[in-house]
N, C-alpha and C positions, 0 to 999 in steps of 0.2 A: 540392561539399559541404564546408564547416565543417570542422575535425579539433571542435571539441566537438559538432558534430552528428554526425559519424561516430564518436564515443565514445558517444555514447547513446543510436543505435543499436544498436551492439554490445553495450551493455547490456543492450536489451529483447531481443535476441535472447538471451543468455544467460541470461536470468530465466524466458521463454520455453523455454529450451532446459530448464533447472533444475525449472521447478516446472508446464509446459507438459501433462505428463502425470498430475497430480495432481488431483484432485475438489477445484472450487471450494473446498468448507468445510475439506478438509485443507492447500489453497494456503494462506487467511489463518490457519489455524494456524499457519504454518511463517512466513510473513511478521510475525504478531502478534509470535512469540516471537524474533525475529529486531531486534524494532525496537522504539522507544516510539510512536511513533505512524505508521500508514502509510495515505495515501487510497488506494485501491483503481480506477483509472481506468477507464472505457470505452474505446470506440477512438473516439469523438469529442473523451475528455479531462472527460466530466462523472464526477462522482464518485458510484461504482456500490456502495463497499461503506466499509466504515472500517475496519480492527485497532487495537487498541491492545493493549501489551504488558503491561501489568498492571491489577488492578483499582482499587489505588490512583488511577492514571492517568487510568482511566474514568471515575473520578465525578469528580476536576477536572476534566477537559475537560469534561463533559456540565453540568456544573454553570456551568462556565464560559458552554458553550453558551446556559446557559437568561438568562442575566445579560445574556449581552451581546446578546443574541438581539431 
């Protein structure tokens, strides 16, 4: 294995280890407020949830969304 695949590993286990026992909706709280924008993965990699850290944020993006959509 990679050292940058064995780095992000270690990551998801620490994120895992960090926020692993946490209820779903308190995870993307702690993720929202942690980031400006964060996708939310499945274990296939499709994208299962969104945060975004501020409200400002959210209607650019969403709007952005709707434009380029």
């Amino acid at each position: 294995m990679d050292v940058q695949l064995q780095n992000h590993a270690h990551n998801l286990g620490f994120v895992r280890q960090m926020l692993g026992g946490l209820e779903p909706a308190h995870a993307a709280l702690v993720i929202a407020a942690a980031s400006d924008l964060a996708f939310i993965l499945d274990e296939h990699g499709v994208v299962a949830d969104l945060a975004v850290g501020s409200e400002e944020l959210r209607v650019v993006f969403f709007e952005a969304l709707l434009v380029y959509s």
